[in-house]
N, CA, C and O atoms as a MOPAC input file, in Angstrom:
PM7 MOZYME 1SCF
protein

 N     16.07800 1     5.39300 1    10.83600 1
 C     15.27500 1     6.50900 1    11.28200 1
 C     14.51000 1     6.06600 1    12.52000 1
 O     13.81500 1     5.05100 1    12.46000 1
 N     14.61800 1     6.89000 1    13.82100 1
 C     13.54100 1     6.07700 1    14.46500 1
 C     12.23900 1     6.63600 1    14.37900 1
 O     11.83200 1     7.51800 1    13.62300 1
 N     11.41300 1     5.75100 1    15.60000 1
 C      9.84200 1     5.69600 1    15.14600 1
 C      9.59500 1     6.92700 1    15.46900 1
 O      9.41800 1     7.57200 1    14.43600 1
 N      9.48000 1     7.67600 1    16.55500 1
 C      9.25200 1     9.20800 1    16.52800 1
 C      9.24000 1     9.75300 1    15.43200 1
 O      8.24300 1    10.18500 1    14.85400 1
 N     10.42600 1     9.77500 1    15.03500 1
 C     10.29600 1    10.89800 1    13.59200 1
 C      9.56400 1    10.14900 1    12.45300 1
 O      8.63800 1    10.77900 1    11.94100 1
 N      9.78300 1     9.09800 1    12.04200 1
 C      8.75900 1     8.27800 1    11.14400 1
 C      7.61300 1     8.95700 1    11.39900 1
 O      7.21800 1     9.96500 1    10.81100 1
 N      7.00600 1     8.28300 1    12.43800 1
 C      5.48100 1     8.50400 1    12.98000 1
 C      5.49200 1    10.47100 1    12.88300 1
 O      4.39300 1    10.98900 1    12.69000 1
 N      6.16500 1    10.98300 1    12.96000 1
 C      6.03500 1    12.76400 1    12.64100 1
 C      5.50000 1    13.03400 1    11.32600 1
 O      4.43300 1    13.48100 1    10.90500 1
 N      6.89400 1    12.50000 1    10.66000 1
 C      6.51900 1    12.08300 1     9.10800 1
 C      5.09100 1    11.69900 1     8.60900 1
 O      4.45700 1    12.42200 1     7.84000 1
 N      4.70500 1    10.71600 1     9.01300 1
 C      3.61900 1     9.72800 1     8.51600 1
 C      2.44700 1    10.96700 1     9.00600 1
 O      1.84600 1    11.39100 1     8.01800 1
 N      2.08400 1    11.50700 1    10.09100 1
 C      1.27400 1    12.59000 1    10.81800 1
 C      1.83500 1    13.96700 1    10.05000 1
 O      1.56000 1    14.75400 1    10.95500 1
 N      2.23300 1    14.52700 1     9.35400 1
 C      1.99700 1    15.34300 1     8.38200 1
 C      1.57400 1    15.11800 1     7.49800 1
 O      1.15300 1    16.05900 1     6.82500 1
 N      1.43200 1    13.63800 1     6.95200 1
 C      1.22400 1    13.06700 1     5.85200 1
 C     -0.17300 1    13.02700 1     5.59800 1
 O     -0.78300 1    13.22900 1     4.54800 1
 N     -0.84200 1    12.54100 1     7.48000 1
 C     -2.03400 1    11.50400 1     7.15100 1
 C     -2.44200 1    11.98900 1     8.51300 1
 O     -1.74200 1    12.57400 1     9.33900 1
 N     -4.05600 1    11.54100 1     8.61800 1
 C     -4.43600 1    12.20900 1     9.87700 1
 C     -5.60900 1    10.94400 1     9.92800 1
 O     -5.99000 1    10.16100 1     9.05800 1
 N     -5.96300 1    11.11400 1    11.26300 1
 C     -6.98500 1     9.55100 1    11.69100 1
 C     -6.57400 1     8.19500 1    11.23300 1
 O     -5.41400 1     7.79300 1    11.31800 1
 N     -7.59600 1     7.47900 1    10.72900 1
 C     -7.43300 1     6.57900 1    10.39300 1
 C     -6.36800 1     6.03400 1     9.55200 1
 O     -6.03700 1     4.84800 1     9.57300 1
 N     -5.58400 1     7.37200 1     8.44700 1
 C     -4.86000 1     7.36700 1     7.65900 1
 C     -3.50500 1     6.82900 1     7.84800 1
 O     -2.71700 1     6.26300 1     7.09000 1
 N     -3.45900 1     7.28500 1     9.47300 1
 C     -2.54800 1     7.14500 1     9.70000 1
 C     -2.06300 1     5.75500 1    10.51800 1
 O     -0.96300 1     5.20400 1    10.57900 1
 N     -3.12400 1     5.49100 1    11.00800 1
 C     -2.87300 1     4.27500 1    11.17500 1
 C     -2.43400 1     2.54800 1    10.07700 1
 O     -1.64100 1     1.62600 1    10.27100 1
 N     -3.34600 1     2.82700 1     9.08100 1
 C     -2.78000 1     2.29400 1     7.75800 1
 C     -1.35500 1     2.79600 1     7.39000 1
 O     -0.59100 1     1.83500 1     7.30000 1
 N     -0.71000 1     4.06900 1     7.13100 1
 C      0.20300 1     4.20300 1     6.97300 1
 C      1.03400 1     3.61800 1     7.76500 1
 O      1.92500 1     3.02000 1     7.16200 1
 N      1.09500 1     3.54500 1     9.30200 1
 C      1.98200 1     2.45900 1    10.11200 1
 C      1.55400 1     0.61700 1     9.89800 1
 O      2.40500 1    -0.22200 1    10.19300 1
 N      0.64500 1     0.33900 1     9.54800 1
 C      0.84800 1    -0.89100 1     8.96200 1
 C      1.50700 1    -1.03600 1     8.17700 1
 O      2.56600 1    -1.61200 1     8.42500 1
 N      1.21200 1    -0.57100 1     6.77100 1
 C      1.89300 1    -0.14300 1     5.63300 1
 C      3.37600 1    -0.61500 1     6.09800 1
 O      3.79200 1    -1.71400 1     5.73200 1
 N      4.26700 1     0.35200 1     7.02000 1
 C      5.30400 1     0.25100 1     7.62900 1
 C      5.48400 1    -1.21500 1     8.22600 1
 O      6.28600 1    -1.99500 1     7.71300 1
 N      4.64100 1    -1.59000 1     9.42300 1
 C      5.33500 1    -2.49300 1     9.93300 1
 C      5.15500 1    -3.68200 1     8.94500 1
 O      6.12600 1    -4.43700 1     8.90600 1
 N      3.99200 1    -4.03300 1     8.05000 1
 C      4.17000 1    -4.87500 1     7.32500 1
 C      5.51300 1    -5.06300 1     6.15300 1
 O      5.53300 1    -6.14300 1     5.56200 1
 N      6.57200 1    -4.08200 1     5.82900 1
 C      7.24100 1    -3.49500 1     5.03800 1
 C      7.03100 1    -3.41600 1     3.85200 1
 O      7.78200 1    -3.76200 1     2.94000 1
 N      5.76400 1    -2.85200 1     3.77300 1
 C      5.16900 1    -2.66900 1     1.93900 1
 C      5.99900 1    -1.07500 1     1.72500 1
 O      6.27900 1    -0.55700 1     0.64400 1
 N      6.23700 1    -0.59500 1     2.92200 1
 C      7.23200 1     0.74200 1     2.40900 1
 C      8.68500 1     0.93100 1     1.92700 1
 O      9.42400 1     1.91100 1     1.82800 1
 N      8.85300 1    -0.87300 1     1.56700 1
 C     10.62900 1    -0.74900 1     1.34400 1
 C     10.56400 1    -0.76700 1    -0.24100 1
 O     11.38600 1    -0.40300 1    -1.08100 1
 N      9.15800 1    -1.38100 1    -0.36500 1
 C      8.91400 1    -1.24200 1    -2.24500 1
 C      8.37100 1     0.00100 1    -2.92900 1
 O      8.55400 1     0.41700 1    -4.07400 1
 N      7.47800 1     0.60200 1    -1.67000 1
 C      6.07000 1     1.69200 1    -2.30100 1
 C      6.30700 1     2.87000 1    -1.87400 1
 O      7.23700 1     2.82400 1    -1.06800 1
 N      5.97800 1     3.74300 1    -2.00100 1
 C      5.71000 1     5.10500 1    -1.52900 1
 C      4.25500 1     5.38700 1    -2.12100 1
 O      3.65400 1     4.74800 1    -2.98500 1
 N      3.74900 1     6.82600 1    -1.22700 1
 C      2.33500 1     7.16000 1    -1.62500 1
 C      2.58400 1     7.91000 1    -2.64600 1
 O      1.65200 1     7.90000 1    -3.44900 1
 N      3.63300 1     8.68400 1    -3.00400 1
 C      3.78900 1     9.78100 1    -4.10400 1
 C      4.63500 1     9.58700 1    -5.20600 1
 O      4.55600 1    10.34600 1    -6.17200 1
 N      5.86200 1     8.16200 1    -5.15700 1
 C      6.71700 1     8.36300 1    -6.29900 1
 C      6.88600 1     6.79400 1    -6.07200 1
 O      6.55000 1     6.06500 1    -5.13800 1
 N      7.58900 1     6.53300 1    -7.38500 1
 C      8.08800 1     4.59700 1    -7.82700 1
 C      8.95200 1     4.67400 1    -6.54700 1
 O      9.55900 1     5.57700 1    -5.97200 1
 N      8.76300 1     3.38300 1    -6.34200 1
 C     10.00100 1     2.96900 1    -5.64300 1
 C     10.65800 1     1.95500 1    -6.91900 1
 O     11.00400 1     2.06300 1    -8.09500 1
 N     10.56100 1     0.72200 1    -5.64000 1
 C     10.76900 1    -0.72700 1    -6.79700 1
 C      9.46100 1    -0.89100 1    -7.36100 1
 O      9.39600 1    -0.83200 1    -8.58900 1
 N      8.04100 1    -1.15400 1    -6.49000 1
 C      6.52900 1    -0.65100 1    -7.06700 1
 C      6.06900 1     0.27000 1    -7.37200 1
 O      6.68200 1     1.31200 1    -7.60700 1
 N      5.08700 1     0.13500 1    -7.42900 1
 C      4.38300 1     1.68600 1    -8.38000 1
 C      4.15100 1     3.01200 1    -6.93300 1
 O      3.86400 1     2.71000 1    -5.77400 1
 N      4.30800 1     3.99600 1    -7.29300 1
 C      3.22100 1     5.06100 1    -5.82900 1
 C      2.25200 1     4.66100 1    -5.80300 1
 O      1.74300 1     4.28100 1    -6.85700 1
 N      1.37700 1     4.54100 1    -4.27300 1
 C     -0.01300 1     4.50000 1    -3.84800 1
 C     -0.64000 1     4.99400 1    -4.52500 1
 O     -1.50500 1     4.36100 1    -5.13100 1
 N     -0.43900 1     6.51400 1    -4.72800 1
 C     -1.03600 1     7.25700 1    -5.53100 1
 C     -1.78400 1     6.98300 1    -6.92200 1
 O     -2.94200 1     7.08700 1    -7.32500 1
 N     -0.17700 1     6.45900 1    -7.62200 1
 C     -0.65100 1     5.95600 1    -9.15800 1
 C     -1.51800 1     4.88200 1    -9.07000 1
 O     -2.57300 1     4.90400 1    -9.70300 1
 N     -1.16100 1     3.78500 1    -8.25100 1
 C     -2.54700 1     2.59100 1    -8.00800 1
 C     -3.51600 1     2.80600 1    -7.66500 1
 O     -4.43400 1     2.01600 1    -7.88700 1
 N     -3.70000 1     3.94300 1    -6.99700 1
 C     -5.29900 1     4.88900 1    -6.89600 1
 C     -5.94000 1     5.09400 1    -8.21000 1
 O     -6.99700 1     4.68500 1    -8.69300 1
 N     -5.02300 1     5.81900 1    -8.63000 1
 C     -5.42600 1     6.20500 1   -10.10800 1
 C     -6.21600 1     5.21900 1   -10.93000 1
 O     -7.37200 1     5.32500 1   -11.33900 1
 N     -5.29000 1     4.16900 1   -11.09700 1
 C     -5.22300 1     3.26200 1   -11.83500 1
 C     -6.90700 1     2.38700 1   -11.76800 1
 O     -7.81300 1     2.08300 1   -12.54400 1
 N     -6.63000 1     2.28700 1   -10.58900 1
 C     -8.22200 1     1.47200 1   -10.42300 1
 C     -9.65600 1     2.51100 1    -9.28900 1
 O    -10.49100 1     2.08100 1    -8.49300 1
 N     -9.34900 1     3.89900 1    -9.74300 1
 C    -10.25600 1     4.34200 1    -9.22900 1
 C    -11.94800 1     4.14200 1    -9.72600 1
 O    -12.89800 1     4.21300 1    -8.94600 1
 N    -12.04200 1     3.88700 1   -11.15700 1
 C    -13.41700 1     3.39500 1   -11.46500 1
 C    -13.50200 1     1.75800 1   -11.71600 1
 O    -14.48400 1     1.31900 1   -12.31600 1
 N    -12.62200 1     0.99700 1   -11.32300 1
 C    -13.14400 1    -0.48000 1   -10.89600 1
 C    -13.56900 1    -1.02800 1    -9.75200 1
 O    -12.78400 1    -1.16600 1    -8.81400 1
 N    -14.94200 1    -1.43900 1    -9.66500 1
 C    -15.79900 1    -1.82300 1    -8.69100 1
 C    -14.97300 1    -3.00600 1    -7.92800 1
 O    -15.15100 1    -3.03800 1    -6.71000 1
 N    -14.04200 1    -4.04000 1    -8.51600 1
 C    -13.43000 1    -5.17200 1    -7.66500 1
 C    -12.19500 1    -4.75100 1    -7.87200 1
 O    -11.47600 1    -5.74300 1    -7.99100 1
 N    -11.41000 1    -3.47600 1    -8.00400 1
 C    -10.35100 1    -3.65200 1    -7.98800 1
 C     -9.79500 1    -4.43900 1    -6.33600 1
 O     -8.97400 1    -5.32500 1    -6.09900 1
 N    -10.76900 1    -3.54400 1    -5.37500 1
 C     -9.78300 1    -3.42700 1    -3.80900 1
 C     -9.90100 1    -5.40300 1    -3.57800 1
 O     -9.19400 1    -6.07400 1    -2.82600 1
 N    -10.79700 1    -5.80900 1    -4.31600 1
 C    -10.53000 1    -7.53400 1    -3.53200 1
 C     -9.56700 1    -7.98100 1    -4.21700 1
 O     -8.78100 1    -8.61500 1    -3.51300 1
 N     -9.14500 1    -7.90200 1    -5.81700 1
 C     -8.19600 1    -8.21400 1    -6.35900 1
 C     -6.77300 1    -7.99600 1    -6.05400 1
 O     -5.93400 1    -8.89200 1    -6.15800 1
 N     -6.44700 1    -6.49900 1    -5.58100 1
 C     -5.69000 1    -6.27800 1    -5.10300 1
 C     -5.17900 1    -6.59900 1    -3.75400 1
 O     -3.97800 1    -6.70000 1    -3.50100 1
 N     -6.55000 1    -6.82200 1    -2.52200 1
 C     -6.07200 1    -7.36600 1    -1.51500 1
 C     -5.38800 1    -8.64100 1    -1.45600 1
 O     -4.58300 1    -9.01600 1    -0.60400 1
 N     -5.88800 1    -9.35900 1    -2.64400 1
 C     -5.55100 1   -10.88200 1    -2.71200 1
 C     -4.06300 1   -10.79500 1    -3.59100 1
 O     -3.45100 1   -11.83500 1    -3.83000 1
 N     -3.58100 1    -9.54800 1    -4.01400 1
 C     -2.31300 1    -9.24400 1    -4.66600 1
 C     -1.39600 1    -9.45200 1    -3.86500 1
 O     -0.39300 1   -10.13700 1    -4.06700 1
 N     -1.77600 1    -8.68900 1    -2.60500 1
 C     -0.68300 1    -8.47200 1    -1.51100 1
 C     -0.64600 1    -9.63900 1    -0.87700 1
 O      0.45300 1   -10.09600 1    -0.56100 1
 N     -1.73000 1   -10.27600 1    -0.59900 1
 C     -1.19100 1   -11.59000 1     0.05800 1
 C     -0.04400 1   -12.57100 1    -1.03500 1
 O      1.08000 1   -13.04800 1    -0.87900 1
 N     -0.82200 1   -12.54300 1    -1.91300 1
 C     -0.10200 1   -14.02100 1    -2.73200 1
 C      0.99800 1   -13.29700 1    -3.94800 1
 O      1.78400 1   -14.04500 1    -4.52900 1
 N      0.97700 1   -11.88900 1    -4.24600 1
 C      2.02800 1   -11.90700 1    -5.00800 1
 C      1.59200 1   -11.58400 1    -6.37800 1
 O      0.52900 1   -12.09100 1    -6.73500 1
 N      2.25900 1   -10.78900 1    -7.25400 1
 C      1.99300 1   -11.51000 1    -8.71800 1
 C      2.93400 1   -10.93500 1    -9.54800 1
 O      4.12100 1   -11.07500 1    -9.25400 1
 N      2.46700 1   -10.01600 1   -11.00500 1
 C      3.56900 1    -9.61500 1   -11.87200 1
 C      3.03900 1    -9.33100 1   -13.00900 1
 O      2.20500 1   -10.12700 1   -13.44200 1
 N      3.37800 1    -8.10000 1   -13.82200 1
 C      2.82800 1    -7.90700 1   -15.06200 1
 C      2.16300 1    -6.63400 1   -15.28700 1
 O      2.07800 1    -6.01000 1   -16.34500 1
 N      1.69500 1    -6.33300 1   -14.11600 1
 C      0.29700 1    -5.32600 1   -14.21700 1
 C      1.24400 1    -3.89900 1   -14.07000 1
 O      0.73900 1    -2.87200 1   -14.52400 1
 N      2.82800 1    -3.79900 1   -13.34300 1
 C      3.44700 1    -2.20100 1   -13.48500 1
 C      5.10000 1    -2.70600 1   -14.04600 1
 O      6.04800 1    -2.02300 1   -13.65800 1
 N      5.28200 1    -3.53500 1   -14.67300 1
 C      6.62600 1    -4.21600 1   -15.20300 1
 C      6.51700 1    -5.43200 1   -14.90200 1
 O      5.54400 1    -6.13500 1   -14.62800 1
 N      8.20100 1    -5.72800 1   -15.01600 1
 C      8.55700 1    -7.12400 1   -15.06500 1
 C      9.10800 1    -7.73000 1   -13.71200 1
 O      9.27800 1    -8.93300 1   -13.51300 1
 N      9.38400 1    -6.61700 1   -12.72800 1
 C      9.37000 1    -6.49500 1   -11.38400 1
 C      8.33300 1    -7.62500 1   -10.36300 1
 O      7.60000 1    -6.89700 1    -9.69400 1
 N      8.09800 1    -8.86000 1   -10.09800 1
 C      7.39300 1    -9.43400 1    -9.26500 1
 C      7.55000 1    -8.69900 1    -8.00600 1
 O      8.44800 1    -8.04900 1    -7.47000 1
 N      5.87200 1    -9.17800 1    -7.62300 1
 C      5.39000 1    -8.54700 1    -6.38400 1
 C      5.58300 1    -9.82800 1    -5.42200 1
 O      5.19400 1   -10.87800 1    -5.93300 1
 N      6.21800 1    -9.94800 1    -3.86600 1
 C      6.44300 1   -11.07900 1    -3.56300 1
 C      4.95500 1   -11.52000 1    -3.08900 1
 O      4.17500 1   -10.57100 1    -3.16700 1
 N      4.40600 1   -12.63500 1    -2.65000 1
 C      3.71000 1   -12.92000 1    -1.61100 1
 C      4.04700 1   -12.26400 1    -0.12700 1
 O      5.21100 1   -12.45000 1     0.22900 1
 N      3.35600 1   -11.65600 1     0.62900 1
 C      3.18900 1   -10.97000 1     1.47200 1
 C      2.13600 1   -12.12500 1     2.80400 1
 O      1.08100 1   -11.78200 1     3.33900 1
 N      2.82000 1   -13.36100 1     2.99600 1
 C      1.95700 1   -14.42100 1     3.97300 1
 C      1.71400 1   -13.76800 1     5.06100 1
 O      0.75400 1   -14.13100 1     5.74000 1
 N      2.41400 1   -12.80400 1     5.42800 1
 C      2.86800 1   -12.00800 1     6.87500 1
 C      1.56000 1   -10.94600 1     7.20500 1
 O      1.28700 1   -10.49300 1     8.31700 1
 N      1.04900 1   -10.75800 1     6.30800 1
 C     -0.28000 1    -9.49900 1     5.96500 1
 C     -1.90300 1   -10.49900 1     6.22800 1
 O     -2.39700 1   -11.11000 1     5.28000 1
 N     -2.44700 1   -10.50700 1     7.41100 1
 C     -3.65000 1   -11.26400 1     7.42400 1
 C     -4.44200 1   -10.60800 1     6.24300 1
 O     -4.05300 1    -9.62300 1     5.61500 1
 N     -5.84100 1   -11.43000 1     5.99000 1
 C     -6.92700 1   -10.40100 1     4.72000 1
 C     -7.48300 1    -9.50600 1     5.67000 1
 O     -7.58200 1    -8.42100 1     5.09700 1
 N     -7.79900 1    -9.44000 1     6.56200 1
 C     -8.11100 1    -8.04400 1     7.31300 1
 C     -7.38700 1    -7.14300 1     6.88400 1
 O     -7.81600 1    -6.17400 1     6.25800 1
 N     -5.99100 1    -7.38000 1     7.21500 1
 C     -4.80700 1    -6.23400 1     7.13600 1
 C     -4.83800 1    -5.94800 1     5.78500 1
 O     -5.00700 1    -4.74400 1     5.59200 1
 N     -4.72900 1    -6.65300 1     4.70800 1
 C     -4.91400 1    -6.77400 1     3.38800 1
 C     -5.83500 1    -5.49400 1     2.65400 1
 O     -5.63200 1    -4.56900 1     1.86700 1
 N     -7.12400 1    -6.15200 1     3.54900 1
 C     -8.33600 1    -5.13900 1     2.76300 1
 C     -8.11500 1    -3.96500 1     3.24700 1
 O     -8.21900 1    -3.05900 1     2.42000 1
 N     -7.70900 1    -3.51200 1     4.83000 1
 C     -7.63200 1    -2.14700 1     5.24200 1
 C     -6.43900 1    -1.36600 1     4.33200 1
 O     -6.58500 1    -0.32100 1     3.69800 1
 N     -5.11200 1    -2.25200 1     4.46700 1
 C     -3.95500 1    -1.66300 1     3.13900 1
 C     -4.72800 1    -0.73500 1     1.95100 1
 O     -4.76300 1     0.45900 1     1.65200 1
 N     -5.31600 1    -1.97100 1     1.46200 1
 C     -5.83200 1    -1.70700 1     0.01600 1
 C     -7.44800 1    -0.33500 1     0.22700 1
 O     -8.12300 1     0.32300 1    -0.56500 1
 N     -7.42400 1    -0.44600 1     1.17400 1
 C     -8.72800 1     0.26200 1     1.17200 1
 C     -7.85300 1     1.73700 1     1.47100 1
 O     -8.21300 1     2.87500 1     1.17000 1
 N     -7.15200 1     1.50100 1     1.85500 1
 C     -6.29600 1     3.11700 1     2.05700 1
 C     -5.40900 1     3.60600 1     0.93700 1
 O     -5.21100 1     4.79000 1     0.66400 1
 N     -4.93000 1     2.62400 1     0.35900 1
 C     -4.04500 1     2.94900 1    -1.28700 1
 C     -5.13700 1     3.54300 1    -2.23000 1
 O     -4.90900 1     4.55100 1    -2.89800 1
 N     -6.63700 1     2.71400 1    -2.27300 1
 C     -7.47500 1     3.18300 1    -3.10900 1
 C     -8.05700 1     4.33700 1    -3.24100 1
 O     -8.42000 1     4.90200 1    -4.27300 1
 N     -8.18300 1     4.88600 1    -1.41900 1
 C     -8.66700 1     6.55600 1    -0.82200 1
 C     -7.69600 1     7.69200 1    -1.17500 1
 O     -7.86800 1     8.89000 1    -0.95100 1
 N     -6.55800 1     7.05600 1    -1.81400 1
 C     -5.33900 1     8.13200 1    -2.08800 1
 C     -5.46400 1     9.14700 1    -3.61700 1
 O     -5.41500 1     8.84400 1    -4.80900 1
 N     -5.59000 1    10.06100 1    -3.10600 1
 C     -5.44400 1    10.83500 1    -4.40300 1
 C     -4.52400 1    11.67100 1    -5.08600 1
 O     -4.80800 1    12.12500 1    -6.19400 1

């Protein structure tokens, strides 16, 4: 697909800031596992919203997910380490999966 239409895509999706996370999202390739609305190989954004919308540390736990990886918490499916994702990039990811409703 090229980026034009992606980026069309992603801008119906998401507006401001949203959308800029959503193209990280992309170039980091957390979108070959996730989607915001349905399973992929991981869970939807959405449902991980859900999931930890009343935990106060979910977003550091989770930022530190995406870097290093883990397993258990949506199947038996491991999450890889993600070295490629600085913790900046990390926390903004996670701070935008968590804003999803």
């Amino acid at each position: 697909m090229n980026k034009l239409l992606v980026a069309a895509i992603l801008g119906l999706a998401f507006s401001g800031s949203a959308l800029a996370q959503a193209e990280l999202a992309k170039q980091k390739n957390c979108l070959a596992c996730h989607a915001v609305d349905h399973k992929v190989v991981g869970p939807a954004y959405k449902d991980v919203a859900a999931k930890y919308a009343n935990d106060p540390g979910a977003a550091a736990r989770l930022a530190k997910k995406v870097r290093e990886g883990g397993t258990g918490v949506w199947g038996k499916i491991p999450m890889p380490a993600n070295k490629q994702v600085s913790e900046a990039e990390a926390d903004s990811l996670v701070k935008w999966v968590l804003s999803l409703k």
